[in-house]
N, C-alpha and C positions, 0 to 999 in steps of 0.2 A: 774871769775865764775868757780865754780866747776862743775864735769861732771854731780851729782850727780842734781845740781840746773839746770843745763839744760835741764836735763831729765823730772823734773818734769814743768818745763817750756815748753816743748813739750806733756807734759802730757803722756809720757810713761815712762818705765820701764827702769831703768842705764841698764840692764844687753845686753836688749836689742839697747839700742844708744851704749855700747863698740862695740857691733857686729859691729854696720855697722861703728861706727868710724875706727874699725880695719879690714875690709870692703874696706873702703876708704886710706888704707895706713897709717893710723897715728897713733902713737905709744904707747896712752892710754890704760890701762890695770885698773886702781882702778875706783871706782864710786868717788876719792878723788881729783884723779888729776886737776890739772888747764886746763883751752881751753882761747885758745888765742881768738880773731877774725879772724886771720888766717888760726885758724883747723875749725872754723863754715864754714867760706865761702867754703876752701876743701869739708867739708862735705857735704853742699850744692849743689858744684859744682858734687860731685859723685852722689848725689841722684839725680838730674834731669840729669847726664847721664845715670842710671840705667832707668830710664823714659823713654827718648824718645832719645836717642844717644848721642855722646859729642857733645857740644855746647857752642859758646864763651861767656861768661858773659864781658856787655856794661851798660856803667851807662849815660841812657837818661839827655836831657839838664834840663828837671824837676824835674829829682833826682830818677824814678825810676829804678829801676830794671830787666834786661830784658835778654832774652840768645837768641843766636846770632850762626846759625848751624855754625860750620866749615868751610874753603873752601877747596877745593878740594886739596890743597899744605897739611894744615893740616893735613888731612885724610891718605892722601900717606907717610904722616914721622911719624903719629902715628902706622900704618899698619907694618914698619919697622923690624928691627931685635930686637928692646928691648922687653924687658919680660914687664909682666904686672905689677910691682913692679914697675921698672925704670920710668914707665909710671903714675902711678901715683903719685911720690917723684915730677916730674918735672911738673907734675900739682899744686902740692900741694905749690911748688916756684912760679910759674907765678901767683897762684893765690894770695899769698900775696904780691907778689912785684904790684900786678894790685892794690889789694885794698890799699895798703899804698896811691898809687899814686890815687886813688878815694875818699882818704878821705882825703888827700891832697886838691881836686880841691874842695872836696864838701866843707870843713875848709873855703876856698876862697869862695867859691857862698854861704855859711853859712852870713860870715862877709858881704861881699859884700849886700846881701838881707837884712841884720840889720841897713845897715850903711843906705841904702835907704829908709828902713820902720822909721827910727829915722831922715831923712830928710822931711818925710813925713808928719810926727808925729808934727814937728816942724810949716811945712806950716800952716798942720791943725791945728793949735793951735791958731794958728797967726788969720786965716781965720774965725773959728769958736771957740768961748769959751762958759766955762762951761760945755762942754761936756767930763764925763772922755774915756780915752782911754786905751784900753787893753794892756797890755805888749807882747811885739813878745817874742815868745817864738823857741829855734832852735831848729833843725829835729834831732832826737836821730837815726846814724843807727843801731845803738846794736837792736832798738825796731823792726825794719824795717827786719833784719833778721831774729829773733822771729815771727814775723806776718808769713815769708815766708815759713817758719821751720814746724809751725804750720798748716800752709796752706796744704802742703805735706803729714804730717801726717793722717790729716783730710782724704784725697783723699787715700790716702794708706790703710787707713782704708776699706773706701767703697767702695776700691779693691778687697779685702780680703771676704767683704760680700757677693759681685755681683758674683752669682752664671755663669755668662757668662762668666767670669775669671775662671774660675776653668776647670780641667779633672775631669770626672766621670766613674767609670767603667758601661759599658753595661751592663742595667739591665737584657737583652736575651739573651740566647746561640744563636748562630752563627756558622749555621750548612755548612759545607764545603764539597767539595768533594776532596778527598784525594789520589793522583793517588802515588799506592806501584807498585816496581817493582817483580821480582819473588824470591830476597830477602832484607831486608834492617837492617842499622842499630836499635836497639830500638830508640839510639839518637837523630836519624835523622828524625825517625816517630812523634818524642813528638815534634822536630821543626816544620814540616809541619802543627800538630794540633794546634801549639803555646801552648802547654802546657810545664809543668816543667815533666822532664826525670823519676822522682818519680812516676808520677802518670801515669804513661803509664809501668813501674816494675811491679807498687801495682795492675793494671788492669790484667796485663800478671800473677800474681801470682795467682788469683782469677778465672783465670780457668787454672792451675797449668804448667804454664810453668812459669821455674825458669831463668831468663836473667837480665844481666846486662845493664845498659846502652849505652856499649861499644859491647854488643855479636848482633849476626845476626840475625834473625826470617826469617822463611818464607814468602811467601805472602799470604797462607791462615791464617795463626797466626794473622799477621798483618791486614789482613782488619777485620778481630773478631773483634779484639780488638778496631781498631777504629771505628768497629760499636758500640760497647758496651759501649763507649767514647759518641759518639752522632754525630759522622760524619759520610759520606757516602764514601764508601773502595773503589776506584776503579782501576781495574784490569789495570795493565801496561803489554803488551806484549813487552818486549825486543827485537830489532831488534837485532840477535846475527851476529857476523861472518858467519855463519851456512847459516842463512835462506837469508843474502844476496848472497852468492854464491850458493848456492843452488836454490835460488827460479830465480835465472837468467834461468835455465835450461827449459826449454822450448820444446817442439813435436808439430809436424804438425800435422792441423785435420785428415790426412787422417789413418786410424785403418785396418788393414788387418786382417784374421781370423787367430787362433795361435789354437794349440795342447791342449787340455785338460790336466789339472794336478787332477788327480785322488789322493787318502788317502787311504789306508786301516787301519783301524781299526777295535779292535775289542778286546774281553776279552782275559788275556794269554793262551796261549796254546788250541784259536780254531785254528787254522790251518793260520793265516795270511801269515806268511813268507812262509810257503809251499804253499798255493794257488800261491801268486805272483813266488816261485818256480818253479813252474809247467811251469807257463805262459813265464817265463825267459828262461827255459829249464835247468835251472842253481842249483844249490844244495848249496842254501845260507842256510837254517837252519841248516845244521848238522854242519856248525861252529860259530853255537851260542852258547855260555856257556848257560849252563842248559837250554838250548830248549829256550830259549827266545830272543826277540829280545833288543837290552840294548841299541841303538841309530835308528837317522831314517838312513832309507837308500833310496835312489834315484836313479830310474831305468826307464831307456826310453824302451817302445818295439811298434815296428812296428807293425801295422794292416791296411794288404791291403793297402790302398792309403795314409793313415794317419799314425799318432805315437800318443802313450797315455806317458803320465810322471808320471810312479806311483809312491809315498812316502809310507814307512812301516813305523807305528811307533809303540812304542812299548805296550805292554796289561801290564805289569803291573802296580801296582798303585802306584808304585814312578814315573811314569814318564807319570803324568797327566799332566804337564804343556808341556811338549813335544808331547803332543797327540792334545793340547789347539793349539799346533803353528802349528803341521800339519793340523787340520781343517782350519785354518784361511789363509793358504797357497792355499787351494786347490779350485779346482772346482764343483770337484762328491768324494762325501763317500760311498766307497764300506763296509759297515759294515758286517762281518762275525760273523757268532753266530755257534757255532756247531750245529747241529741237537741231537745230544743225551746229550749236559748242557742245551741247551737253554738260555735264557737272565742271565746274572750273574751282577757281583757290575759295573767293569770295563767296559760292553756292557754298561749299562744304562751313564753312563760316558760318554763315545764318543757318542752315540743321546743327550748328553745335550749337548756337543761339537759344534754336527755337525749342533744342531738348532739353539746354541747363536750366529755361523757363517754364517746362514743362506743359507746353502747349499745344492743343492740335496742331494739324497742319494736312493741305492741303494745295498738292503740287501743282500747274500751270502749266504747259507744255508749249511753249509761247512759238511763233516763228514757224508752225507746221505748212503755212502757206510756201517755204521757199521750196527748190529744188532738192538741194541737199537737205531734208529735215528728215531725220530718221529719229520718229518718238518711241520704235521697241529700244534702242541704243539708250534712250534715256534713263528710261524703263529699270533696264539694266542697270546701269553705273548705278541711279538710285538705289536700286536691292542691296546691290556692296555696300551702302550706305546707312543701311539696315531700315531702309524706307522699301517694305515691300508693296507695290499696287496692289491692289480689291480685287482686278482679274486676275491674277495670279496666285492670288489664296490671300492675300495679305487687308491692312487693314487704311492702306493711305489711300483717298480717292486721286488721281493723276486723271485731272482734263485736260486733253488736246485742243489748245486755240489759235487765234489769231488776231493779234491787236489792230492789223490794218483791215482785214473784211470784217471783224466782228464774231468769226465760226467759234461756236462753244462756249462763247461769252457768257449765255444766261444759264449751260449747264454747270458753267463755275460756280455762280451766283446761289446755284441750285444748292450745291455741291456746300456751299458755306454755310446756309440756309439751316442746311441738315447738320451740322455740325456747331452752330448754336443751338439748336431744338436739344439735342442730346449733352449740350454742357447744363442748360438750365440755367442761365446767367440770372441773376437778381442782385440787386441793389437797393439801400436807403434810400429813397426819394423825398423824405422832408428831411429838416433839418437844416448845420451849415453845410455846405461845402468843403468837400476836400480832395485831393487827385491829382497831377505831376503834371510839371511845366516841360511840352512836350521845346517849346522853341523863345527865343527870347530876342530880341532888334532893336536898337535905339532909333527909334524915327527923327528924322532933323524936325519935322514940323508936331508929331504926333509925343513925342518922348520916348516911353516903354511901351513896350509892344509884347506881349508874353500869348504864344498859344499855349492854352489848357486843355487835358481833357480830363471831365468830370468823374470821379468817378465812385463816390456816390454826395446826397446832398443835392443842397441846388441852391445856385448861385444867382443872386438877384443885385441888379444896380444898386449901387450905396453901400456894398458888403465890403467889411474891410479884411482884407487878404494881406497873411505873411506867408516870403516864401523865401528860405534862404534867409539872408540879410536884408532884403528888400519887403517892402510894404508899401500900401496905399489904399484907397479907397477905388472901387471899382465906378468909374465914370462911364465905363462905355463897352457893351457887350456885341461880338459881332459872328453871326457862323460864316461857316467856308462858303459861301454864297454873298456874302459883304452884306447882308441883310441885317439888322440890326433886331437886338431880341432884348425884350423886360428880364428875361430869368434862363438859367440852364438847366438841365438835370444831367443824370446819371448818362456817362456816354458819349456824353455831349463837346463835342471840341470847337472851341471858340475862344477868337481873338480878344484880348481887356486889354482897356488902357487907364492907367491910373498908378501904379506903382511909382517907387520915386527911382527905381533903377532897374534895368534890366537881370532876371536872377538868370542863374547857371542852370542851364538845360539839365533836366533830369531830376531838379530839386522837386520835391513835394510842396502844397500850398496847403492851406489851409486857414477857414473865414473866422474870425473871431471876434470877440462881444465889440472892442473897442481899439481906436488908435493906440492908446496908453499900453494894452497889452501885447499889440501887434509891435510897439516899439522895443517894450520892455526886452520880447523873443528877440528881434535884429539886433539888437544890442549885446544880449548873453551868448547868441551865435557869433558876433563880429569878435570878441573877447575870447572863444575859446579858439575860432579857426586863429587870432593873433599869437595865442599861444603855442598853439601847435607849431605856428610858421615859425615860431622864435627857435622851439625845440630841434625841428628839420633842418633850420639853414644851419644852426649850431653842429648838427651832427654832418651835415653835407661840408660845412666849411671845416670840420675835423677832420673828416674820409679826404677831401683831398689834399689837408696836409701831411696826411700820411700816406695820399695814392703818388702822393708827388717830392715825397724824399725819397731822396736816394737815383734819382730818376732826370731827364733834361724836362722844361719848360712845357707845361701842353697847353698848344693854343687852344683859345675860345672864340668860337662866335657869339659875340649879344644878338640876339633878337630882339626886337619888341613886336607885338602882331597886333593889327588892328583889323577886325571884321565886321560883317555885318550885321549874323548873329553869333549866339553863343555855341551854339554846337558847332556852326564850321571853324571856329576860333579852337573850341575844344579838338577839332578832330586834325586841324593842321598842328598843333602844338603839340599832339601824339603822337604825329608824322614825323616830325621833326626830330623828335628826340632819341626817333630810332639810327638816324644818322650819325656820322664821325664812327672815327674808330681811337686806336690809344692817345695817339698824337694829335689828335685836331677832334673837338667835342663842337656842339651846340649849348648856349646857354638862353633858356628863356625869360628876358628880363619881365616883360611884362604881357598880359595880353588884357584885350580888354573889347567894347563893341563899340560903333558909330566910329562919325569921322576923324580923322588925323590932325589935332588941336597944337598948339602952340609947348603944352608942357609937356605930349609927347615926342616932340623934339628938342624940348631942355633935357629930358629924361635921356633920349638916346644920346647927345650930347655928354651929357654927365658920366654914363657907364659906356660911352664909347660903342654903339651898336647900330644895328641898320635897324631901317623902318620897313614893316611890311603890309601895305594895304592889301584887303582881299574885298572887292564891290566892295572899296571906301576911299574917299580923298582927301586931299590936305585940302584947310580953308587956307587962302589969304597968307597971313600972319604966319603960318605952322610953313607952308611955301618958301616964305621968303627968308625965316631964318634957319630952315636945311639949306638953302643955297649959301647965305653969307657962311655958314659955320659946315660948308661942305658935309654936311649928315646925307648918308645913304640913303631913299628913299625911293622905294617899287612898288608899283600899282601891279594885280593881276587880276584875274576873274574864273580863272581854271585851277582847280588842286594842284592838279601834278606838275602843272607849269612850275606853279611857284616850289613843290619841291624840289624839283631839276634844276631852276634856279638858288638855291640855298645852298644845294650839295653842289654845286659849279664854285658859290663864292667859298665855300668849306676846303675846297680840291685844291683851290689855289694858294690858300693860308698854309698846306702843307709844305715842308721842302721834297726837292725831289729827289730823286733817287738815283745816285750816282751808281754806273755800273763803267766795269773796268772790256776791254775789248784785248785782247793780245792780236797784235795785227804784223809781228816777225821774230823770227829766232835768227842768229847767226851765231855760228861756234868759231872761235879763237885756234884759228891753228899758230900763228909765232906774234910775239913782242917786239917792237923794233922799237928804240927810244930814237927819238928826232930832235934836235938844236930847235928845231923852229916850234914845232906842235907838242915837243916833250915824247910819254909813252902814246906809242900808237902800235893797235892789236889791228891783225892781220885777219879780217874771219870771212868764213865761208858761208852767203846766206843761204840755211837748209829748209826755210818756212816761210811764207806769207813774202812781205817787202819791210828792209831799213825805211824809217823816215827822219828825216835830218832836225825837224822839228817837234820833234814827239818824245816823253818822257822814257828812260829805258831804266834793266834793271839789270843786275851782272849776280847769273846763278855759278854757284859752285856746288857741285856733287848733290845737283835739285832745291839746293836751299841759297835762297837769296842773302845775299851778305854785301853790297849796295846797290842806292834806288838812287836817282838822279838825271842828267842831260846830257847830251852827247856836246860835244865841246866840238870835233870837228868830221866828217863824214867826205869819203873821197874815192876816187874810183880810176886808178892810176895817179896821175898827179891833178885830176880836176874834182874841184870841189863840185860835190850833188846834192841835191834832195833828196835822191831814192836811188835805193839798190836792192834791184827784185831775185828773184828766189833763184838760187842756180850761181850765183854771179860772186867773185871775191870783191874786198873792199876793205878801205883801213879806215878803222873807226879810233876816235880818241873822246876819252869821257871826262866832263871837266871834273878837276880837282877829285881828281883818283886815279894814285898810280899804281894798286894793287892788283892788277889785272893780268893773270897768265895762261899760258896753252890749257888749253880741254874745257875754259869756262863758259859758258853760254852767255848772251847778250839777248835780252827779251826787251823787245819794243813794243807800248801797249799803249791804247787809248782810251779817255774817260770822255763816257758820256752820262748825260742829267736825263733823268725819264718824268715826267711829271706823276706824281702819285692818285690815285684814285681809290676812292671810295668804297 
């Protein structure tokens, strides 16, 4: 029998019995080939293993057909090291060496049952006559495998239709909660959704973050998006390094009373640093570059029983965020207002300061000594400010002083006095130390320089302090009296030296058991701020390939900034970035503290930028190759200088701004064509002056229809320059001879304006 005749003996498809016969190991490939008995029973035999497991086929003593599971021997030597090839080649032998010997026996119980039914056949005949008798007929099993074949089929069939046999996809979304940590893979987010990695790209495209499969996201990108998916985002807080050494730290209930830390604020140049002068006894403003104050400074002074911890910070308006961290530092805001400005930009500034900190305050009325000081004016503009004074019904105390005689000095002091008694200030006094790095300076001899103030704990030489990325061991404690102290406490603002780098004004510190762990914190802080930077310049360098198609080139300025400390480094780099407009930006390459080094002039060199010291210099070496490699490099010691100079060097990267002048009309009364000049128009100038060197343009009926140069300009028969308003004139335009009665001739001039800021 061919494959072809079994197939439809089975009633399916050849294409479909090769499969499974080469399925089953056996080496049929045409719908032509021959099938033994042999390769049926094999196939057979595979098919009701594919059923219900292997199984021994056993031939009952009545001839049927039966499987028989395995016994446990077989199982363990089928389980073995052969492949599944091997495995079934020696199925495919056993199973015909079984049936040879099954149709062998059947052969004999065939004969055997005929020889009986023909002895039978005999008696009966003998016994009974005239009755005919049927012929025996023998068991075909070619038919008997057919039946079983079929049988199979049948059933595999109504496999196929029984929809309980089948997977169906979920006809409902299936909403999850999705726990992102505070960054993740895209990858690894489209696996928690169990979605495919495309559709969590095309989501993140769709509100215009450009990420790979493979790149990072945030955690507030990421729970967006898998809201916007249809799952629920939730927030993983990371146990870091950090928070398990740190949150071990622990104080005892008991809170003792601690010194008030006092702020003055106030607009530039009312009197802050000399009010606090006064009270110092000390002469800090006259060594402020231009009268101002350009970092804070921190100063303890005794009163009677007590000590106040006053902070200056400074009035101009680069150094708002530095005004933002002395509010949020302090206790009481001594706000000063001159008497003869009264409220200015920078005063309303520090009340929105000292409100978003939620602190007292208590107003200064500085300058009453001059002529023009009118403190009910103050008084006033205050109230609008929703600062009512104590006489007035209200609840702000406003003293009227004077930083150069001293008047009202100590009813300030008073005034502050009463307004710690009524906060009730306390604080931890044992323990470590912990409290915000109010300043921070590379000393050329000294190193790091970081003022603290404590604020609670107490901080003793040998204490090792992280703060930021920076750490070290405290070698050396000092208060605002250059006095040198064993220990600090609550309150307490004083100079350390010991760190391995100056940290970023405004960080928090705090004392811990050991180096290892003080490292361990700089280390998981340097790693996450690296990843963030990865993420931001990814998205900054995305936003301006997109701010910048479709669109011309927009310059950039590099900066690089070098300062003394951190907060003026901080507070010019927020100056600055408020400059430029579409066309011409600021970019800050780097900033950093101490002197002007050798690599940051390979640096500026590299990204192409200027240098900018502020009270800092180039050594040597950083000198001499800004001059070989022509690098920008400016020294200053004033804020606003150097902002004035940045936005001067910004003005001139712009181009300028071409503006056009119309400087004469002349109308076309006749056309005269000339042998020598060609077309030449006859017109009468009705506006301004012709100039013979100046660009013109030839209107018809208001609308210009050519722009070009005069070819030749005349006034009788002499050539001119100019021919003013009133006066005829033959004018000839080169290369254009379309020129006729009633058109107008407009002569006009471009000029360049420089652009600004």
């Amino acid at each position: 029998m061919k494959v072809k005749d079994f197939a439809k003996a089975l009633k399916t498809e050849p294409s479909v019995l090769l499969e499974r016969m080469q399925s089953a190991g056996l080496s049929h490939k045409s719908e032509s080939d021959e099938i033994t008995p042999s390769d049926k029973q094999a196939l057979l035999l595979f098919l009701k293993d594919r059923k219900s497991g292997p199984k021994k086929v056993v031939t009952t003593s009545d001839g049927d057909i039966k499987a028989k599971p395995k016994s446990s021997a077989t199982r363990k030597k089928t389980s073995s090291g052969k492949s599944f090839t091997d495995n079934i080649e020696a199925k495919r032998k056993a199973a015909a060496e079984q049936l040879k010997e099954q149709q062998k026996k059947r052969e004999d119980q065939i004969k055997e049952a005929i020889r009986l039914k023909q002895e039978q056949a005999k008696a009966s005949k003998k016994s009974v006559t005239g009755i005919p008798q049927k012929p025996t007929q023998p068991v075909d099993v070619k038919d008997q495998l057919s039946k079983a074949a079929n049988e199979y089929a049948r059933k595999e069939s109504s496999f196929s239709q029984d929809s309980s046999h089948q997977f169906e996809k979920p006809d409902e979304f299936i909403k999850k909660d999705i726990e992102i940590p505070s960054t993740i893979l895209v990858g690894e987010l489209a696996k928690l959704m169990s979605i495919k990695g495309g559709e969590v790209v095309k989501e993140l495209m769709s509100l215009g973050v450009m990420a790979t499969i493979n790149d990072s996201i945030d955690q507030e990108t990421a729970i967006l998006v898998t809201e916007e998916i249809g799952h629920n985002g939730v927030q993983v807080v990371d146990e870091s390094v950090e928070d398990q050494i740190i949150g071990q730290i622990e104080y005892s209930e008991d809170q003792s009373p601690r010194s008030p830390v006092v702020t003055v604020m106030g607009h530039v140049d009312h009197g802050k640093t000399s009010l606090l002068d006064y009270i110092r006894k000390s002469k800090v403003a006259d060594g402020e570059a231009g009268g101002i104050t350009q970092h804070i400074g921190a100063y303890e002074v005794e009163l009677k029983d007590s000590k106040i911890t006053f902070i200056d910070t400074p009035g101009h308006a680069a150094f708002s965020q530095m005004r933002a961290r002395g509010a949020n530092t302090t206790d009481v805001v001594i706000l000063v207002v001159a008497a003869n400005d009264s409220v200015m930009p920078q005063t309303e500034e520090a009340i929105n300061h000292a409100k978003a900190a939620e602190v007292s305050m208590v107003v200064a009325i500085n300058k009453i000594d001059l002529q023009d000081a009118d403190a009910e004016k103050v008084k006033g503009d205050l109230a609008a400010k929703d600062l009512v004074p104590e006489d007035w019904g209200g609840n702000v105390q406003m003293i009227p002083v004077s930083a150069q005689t001293g008047e009202g000095i100590d009813k300030l002091l008073e005034a502050v006095a009463l307004e710690s008694e009524l906060l009730e200030l306390k604080a931890h006094h044992s323990g470590p130390a912990q409290g915000v790095i109010l300043e921070a300076e590379l000393d050329k001899f000294k190193g790091a320089v970081a003022t603290l103030l404590i604020q609670n704990g107490t901080l003793k030489v040998g204490d090792m302090i992280v703060s930021g990325m920076s750490y070290g061991k405290v070698k050396n404690i000092s208060s605002s009296s250059s006095s040198k102290l064993k220990k600090a406490g609550p309150s307490d603002a004083i100079e350390v030296l010991g760190l391995n780098s100056a940290p970023d004004a405004g960080e928090s510190f705090q004392v811990v058991k050991s180096e290892k762990e003080a490292r361990e914190i700089a280390q998981f802080r340097e790693s996450s701020i690296k990843d963030k930077k990865v993420l931001k310049q990814r998205d900054e360098n995305l936003g301006n390939l997109f701010e910048n198609m479709g669109s011309g080139s927009k310059k950039i300025l590099n900066i690089i900034i070098k300062a003394d400390v951190a907060g003026t480094s901080e507070a010019i780099s927020a100056a600055l970035m408020d400059a430029g407009n579409d066309e011409a930006s600021i970019k800050i390459v780097s900033t950093g503290v101490g002197g002007i080094s050798e690599s940051d002039v390979n640096l500026a060199l590299a990204t192409e930028s200027i240098l900018l010291g502020f009270n800092v210099r180039a050594d040597n070496a950083a000198k001499k190759l800004a001059e070989e490699n022509d690098v920008s490099l400016s020294y200053h010691s004033i804020i606003y200088e150097l902002i004035d100079d940045v936005k001067a060097r910004l003005t001139g990267m712009l181009d300028p701004i071409i503006k056009e002048e119309i400087v004469g009309y002349a109308e076309v009364l006749e056309v005269f064509n000339s042998p020598k000049f060609g077309q030449v128009a006859g017109c009468m100038v009705v506006e301004g002056s012709i100039f013979r060197n100046k660009p013109v343009r030839v209107l018809r009926d208001d609308v210009v229809i050519h722009q070009g140069e005069l070819d030749s300009l005349r006034r009788f028969k002499d050539d001119v320059g100019e021919v003013k308003n009133g006066t005829e004139c033959g004018i000839g335009i080169r290369n254009y001879k379309d020129i006729k009665p009633g058109d107008k001739i407009e002569v006009y001039d471009r000029k360049e304006e420089a652009q600004s800021l």
